[in-house]
Backbone as a printed PyTorch tensor [residue, N CA C, xyz], in Angstrom:
tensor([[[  5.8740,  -5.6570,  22.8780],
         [  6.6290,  -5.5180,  21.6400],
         [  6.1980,  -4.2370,  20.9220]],

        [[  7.2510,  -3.3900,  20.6200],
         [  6.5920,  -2.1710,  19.7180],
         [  7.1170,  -2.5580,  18.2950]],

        [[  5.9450,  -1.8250,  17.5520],
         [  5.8170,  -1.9590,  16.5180],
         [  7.0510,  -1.0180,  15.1950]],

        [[  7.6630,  -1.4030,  14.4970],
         [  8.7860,  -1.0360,  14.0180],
         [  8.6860,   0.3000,  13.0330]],

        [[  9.1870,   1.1000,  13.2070],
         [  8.6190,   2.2640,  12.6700],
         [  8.9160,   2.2620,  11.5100]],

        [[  9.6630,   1.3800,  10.6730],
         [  9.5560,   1.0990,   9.1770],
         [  8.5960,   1.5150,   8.2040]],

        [[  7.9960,   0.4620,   9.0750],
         [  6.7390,   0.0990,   8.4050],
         [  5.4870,   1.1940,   8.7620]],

        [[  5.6530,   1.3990,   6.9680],
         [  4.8030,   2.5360,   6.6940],
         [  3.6030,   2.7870,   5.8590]],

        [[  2.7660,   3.6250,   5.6450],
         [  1.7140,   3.0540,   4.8020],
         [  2.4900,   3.0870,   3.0740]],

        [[  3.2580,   4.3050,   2.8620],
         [  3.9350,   4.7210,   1.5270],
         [  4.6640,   3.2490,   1.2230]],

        [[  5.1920,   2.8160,   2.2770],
         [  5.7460,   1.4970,   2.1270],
         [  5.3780,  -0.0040,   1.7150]],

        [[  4.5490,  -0.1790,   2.5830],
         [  3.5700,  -1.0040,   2.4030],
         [  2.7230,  -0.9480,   1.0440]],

        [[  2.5880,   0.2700,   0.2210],
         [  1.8040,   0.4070,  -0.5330],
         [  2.6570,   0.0170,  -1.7860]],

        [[  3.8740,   0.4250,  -1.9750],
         [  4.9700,  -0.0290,  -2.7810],
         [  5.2730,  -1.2900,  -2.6300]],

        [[  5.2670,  -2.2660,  -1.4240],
         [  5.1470,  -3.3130,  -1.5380],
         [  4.0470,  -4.8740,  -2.4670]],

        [[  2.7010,  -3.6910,  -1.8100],
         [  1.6550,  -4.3340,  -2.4610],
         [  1.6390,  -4.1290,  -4.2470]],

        [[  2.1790,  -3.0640,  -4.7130],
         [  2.7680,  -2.5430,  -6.0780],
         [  3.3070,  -4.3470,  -6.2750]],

        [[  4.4850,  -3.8920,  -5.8130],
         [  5.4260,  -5.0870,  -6.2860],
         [  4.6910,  -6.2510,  -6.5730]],

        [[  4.3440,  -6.6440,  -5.0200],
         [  3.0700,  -7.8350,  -5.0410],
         [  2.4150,  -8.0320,  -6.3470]],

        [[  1.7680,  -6.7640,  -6.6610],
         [  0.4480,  -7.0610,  -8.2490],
         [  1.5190,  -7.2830,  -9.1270]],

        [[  2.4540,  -6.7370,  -9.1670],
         [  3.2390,  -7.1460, -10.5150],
         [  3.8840,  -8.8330, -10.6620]],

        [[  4.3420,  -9.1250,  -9.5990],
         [  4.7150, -10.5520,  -9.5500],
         [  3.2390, -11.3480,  -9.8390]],

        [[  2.3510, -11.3700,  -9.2840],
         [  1.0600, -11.3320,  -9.7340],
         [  0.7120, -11.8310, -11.2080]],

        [[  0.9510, -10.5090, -11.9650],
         [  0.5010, -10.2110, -13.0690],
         [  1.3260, -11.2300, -14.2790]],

        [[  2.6660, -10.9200, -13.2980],
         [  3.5480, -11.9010, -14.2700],
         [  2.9240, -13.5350, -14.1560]],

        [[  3.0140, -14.0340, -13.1050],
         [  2.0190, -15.6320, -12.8310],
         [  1.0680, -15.4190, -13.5750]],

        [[  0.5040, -14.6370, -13.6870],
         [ -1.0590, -14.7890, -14.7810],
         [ -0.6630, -15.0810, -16.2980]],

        [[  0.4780, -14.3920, -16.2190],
         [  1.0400, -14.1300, -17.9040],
         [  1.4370, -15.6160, -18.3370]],

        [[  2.6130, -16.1490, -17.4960],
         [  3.2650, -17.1290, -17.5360],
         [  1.8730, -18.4180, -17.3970]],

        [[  0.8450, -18.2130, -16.6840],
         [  0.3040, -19.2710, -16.5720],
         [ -0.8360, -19.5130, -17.9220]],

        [[ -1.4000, -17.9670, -18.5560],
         [ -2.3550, -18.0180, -19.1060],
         [ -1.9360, -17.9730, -20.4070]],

        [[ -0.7700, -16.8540, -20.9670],
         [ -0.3530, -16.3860, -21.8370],
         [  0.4950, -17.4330, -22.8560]],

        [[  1.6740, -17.8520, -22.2190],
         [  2.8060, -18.3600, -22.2210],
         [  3.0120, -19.9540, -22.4250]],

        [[  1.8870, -20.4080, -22.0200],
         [  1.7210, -22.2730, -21.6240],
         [  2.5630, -22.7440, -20.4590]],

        [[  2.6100, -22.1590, -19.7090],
         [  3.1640, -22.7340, -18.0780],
         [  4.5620, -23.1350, -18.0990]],

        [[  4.9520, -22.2830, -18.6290],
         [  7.0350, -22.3830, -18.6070],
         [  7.2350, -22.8550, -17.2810]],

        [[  8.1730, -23.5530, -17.0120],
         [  9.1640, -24.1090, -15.5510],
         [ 10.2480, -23.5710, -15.8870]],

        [[ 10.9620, -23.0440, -14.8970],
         [ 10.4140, -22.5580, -13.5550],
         [ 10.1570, -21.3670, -13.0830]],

        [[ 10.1010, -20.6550, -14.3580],
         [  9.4140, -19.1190, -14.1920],
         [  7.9430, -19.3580, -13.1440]],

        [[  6.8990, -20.3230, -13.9080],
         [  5.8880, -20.4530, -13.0430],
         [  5.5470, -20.7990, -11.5330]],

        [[  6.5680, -21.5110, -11.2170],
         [  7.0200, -21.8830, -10.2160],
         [  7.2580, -21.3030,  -9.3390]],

        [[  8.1790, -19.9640,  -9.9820],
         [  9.4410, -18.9360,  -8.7650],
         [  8.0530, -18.2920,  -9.1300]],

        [[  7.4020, -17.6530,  -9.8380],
         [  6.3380, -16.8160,  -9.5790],
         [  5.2590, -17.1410,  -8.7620]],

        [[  4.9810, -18.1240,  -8.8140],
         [  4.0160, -18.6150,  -7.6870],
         [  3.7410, -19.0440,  -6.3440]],

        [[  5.1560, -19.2670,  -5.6350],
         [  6.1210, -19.4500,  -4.5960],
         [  6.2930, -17.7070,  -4.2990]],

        [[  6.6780, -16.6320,  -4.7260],
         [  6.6350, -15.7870,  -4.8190],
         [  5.2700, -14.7300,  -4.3390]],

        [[  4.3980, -14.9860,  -5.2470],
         [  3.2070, -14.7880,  -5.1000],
         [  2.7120, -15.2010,  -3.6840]],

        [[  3.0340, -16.6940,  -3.3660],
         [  2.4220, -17.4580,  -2.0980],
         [  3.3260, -16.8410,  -0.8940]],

        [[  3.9110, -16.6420,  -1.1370],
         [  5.0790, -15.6920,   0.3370],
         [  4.7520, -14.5910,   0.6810]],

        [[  4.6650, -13.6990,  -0.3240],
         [  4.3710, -12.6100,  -0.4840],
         [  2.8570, -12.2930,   0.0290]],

        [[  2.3410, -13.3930,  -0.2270],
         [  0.9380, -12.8670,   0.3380],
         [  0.8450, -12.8640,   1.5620]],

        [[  1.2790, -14.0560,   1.9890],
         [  1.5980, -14.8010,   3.4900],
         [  2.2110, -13.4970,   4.4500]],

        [[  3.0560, -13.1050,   3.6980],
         [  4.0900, -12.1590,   4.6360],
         [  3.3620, -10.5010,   5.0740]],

        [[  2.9270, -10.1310,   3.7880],
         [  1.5570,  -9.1620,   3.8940],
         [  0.3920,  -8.6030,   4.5130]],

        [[  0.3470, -10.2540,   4.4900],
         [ -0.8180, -10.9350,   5.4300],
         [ -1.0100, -10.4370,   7.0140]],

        [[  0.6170, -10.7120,   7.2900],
         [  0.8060, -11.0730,   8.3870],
         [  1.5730,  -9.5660,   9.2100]],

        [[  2.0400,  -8.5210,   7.8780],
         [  2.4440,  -7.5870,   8.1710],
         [  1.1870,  -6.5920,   8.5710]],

        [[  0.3730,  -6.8190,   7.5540],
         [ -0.3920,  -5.2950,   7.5340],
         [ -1.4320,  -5.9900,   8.9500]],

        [[ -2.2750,  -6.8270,   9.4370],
         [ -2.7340,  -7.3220,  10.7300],
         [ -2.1700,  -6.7030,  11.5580]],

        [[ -0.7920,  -6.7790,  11.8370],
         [  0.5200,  -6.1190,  12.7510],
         [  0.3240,  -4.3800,  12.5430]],

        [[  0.2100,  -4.2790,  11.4090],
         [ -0.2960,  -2.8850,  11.0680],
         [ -1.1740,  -2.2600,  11.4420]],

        [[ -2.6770,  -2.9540,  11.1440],
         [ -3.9110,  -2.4330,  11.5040],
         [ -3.8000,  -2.5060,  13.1270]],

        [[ -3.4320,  -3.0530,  14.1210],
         [ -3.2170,  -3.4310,  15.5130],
         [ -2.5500,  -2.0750,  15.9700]],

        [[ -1.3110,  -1.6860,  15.2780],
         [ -0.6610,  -0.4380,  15.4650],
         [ -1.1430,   0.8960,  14.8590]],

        [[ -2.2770,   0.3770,  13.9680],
         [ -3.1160,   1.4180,  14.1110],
         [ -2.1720,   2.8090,  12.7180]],

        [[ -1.6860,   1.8580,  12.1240],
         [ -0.6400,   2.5640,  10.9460],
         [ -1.4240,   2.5990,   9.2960]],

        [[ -2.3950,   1.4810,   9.1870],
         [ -3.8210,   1.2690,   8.6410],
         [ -4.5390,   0.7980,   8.4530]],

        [[ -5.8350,   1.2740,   8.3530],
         [ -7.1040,   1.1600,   8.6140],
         [ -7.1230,  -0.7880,   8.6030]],

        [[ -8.2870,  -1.1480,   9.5470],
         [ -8.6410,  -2.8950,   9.7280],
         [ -8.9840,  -3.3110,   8.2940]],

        [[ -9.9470,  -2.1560,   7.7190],
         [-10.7180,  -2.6400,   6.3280],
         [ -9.2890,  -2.8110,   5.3810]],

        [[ -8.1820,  -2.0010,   5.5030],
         [ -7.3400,  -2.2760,   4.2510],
         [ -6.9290,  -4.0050,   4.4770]],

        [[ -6.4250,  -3.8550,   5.9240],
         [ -5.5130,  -5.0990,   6.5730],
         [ -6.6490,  -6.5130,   6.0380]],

        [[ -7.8540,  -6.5490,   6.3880],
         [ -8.6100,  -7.1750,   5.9470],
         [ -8.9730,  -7.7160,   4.3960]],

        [[ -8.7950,  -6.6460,   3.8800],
         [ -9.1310,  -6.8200,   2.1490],
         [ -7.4350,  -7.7030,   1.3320]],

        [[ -6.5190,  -7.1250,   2.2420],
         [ -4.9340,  -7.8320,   1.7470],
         [ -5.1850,  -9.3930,   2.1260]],

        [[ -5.4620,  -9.3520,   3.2120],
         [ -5.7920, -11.1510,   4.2600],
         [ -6.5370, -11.5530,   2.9020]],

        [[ -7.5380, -11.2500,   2.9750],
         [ -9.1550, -12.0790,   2.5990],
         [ -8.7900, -12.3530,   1.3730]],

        [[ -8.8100, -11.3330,   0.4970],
         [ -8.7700, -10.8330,  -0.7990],
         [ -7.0360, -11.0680,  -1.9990]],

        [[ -6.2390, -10.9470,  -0.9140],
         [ -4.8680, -11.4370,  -1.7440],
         [ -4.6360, -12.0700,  -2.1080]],

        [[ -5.3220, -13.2510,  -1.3730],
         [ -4.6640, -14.6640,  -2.1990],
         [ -5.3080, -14.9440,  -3.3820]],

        [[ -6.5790, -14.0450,  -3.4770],
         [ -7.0920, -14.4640,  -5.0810],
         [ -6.6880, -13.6920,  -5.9490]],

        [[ -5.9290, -12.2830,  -5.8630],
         [ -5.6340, -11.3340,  -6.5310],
         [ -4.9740, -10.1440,  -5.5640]],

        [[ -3.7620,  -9.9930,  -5.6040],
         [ -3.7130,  -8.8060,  -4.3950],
         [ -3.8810,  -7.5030,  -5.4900]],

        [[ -4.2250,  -7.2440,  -6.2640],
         [ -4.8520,  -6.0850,  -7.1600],
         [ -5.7420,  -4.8630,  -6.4240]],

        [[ -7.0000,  -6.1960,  -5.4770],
         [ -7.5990,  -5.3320,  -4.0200],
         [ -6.7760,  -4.7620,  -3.6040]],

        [[ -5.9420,  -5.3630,  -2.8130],
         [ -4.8610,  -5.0070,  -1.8910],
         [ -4.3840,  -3.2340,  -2.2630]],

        [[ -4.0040,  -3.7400,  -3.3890],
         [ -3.2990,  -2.3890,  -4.0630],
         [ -3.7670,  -1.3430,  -4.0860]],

        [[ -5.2970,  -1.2450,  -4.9630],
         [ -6.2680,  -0.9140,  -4.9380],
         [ -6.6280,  -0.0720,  -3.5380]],

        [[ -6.7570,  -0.8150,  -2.4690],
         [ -6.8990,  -0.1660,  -1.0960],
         [ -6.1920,   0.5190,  -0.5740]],

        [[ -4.8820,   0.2550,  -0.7650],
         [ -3.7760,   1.1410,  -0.7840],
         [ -3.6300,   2.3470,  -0.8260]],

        [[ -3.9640,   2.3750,  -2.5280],
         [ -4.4090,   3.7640,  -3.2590],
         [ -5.3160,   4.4290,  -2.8460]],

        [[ -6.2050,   3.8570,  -2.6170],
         [ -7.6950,   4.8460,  -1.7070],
         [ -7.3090,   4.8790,  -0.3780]],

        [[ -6.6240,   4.2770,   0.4180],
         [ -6.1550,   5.0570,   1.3700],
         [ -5.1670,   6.5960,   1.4450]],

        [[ -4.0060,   5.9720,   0.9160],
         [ -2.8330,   7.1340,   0.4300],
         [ -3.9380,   8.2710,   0.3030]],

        [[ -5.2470,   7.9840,  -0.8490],
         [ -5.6060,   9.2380,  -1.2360],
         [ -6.9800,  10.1890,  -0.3300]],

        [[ -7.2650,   9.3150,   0.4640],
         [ -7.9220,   9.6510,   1.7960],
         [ -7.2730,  10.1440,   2.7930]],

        [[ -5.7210,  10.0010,   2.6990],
         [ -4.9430,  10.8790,   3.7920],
         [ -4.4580,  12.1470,   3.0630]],

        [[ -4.5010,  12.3130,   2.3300],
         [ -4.1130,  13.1190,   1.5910],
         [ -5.1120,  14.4760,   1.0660]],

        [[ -6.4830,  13.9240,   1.3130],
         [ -6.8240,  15.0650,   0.6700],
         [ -7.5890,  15.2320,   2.1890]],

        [[ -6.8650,  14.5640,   3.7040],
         [ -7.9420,  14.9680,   4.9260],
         [ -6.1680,  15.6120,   5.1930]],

        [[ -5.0300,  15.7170,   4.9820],
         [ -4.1120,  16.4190,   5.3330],
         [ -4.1780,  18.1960,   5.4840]],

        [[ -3.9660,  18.6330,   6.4490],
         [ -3.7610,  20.1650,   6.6400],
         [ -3.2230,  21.0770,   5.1570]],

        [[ -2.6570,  20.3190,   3.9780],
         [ -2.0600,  21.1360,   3.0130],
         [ -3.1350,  21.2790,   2.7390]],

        [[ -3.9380,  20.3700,   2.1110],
         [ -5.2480,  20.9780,   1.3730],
         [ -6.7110,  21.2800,   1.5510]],

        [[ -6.1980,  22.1570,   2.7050],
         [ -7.8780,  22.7120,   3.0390],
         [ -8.2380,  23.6570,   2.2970]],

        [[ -8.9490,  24.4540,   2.0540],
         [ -9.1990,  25.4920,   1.4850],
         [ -8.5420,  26.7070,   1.9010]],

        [[ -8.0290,  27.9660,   1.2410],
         [ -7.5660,  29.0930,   1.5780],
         [ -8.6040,  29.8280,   2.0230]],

        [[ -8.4400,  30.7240,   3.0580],
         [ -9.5590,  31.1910,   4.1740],
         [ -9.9400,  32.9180,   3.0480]],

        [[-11.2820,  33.0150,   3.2610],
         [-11.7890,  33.7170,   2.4070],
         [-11.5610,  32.9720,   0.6160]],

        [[-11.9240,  32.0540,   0.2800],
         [-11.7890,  31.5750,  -1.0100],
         [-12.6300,  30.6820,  -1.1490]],

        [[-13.8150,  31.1490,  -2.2480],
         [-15.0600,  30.1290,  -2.1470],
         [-14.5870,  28.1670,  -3.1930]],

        [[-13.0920,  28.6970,  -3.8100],
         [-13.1030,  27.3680,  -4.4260],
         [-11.5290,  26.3980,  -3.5580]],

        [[-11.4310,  25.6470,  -3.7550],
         [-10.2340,  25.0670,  -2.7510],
         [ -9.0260,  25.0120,  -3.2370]],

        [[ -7.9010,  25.5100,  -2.7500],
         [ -6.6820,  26.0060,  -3.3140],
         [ -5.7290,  25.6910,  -1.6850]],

        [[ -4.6120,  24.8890,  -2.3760],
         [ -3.4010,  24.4630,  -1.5740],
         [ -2.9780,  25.6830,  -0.9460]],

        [[ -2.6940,  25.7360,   0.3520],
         [ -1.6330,  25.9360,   1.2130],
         [ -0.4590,  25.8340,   0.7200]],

        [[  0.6440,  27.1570,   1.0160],
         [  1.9120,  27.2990,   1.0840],
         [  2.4830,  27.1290,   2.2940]],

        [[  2.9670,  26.1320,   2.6800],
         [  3.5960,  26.4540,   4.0930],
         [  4.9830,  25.8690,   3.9040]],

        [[  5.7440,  26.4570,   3.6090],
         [  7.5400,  25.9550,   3.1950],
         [  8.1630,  25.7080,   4.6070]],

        [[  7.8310,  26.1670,   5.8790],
         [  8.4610,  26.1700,   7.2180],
         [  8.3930,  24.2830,   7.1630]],

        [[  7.2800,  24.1110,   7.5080],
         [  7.2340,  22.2300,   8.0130],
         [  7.0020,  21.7410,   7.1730]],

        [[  7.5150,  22.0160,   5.9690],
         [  6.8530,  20.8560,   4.9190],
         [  8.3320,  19.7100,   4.6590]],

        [[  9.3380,  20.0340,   5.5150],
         [ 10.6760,  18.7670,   5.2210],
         [ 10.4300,  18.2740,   6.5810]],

        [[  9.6580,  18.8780,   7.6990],
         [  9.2410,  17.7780,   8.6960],
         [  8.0800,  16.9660,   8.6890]],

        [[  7.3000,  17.4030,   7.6820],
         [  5.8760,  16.7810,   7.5490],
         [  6.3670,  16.1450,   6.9450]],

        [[  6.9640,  16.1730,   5.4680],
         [  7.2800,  15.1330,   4.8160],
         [  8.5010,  14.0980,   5.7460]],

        [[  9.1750,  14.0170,   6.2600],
         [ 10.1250,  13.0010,   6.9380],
         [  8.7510,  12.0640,   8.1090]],

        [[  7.7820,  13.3110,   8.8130],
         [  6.9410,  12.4750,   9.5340],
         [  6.1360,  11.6500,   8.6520]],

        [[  5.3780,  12.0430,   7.3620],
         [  5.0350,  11.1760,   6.5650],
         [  5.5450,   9.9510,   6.1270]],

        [[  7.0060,   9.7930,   5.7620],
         [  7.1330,   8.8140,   4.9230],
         [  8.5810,   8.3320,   5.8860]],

        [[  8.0950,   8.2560,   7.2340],
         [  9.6540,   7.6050,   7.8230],
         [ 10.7920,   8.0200,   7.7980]],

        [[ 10.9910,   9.4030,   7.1020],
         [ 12.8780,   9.4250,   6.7560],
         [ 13.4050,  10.0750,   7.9470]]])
């Protein structure tokens, strides 16, 4: 079975977004609010799918090698008590590829670090980046 080229880290990471916010709302509704029906309900059913599905995506992920075991691990372990981790890992990934990406190495002869111009591949880097 190959793995679906959808599924992406930019993607996944917007997902886990979503995730904390449905999240955040269950916290609201449960802590804030006095436990409204059936807001609490669809949020928590929500929450419980969502994790489940995550769960089960990013494993599929880390296997295909799209990211890292430690993220796939921290979403599993860590989501169902808060996917905030999740998110969290996300973000420190995104920003670990990003600053090990070819744009931002240093300019050659330049003792402080300054972006690369390269306008030729930067609408194929970006389409290889983010799936389009």
């Amino acid at each position: 079975m190959r793995f679906p080229k959808a599924i992406t880290l930019p993607r996944l990471e917007y997902v886990s977004f979503a995730h904390s916010t449905i999240y955040t709302a269950l916290l609201i509704c449960w802590a804030f609010l006095g436990n409204p029906q059936p807001a609490t309900f669809i949020f928590g059913l929500s929450h419980g799918l969502l994790w489940i599905a995550m769960s089960m995506v990013c494993l599929l992920a880390a296997r295909a090698r799209v990211i890292p075991f430690w993220l796939a691990v921290t979403v599993c372990v860590l989501g169902g008590l808060g996917p905030f981790f999740g998110t969290a890992g996300f973000v420190i990934e995104d920003r670990r590829r990003r600053r090990a990406s070819p744009a931002h190495e240093p300019v050659h002869g330049s003792s402080r670090s300054a972006l690369k111009l390269d306008t030729t591949g930067a609408a194929k880097e970006s389409a290889d980046l983010y799936g389009s």
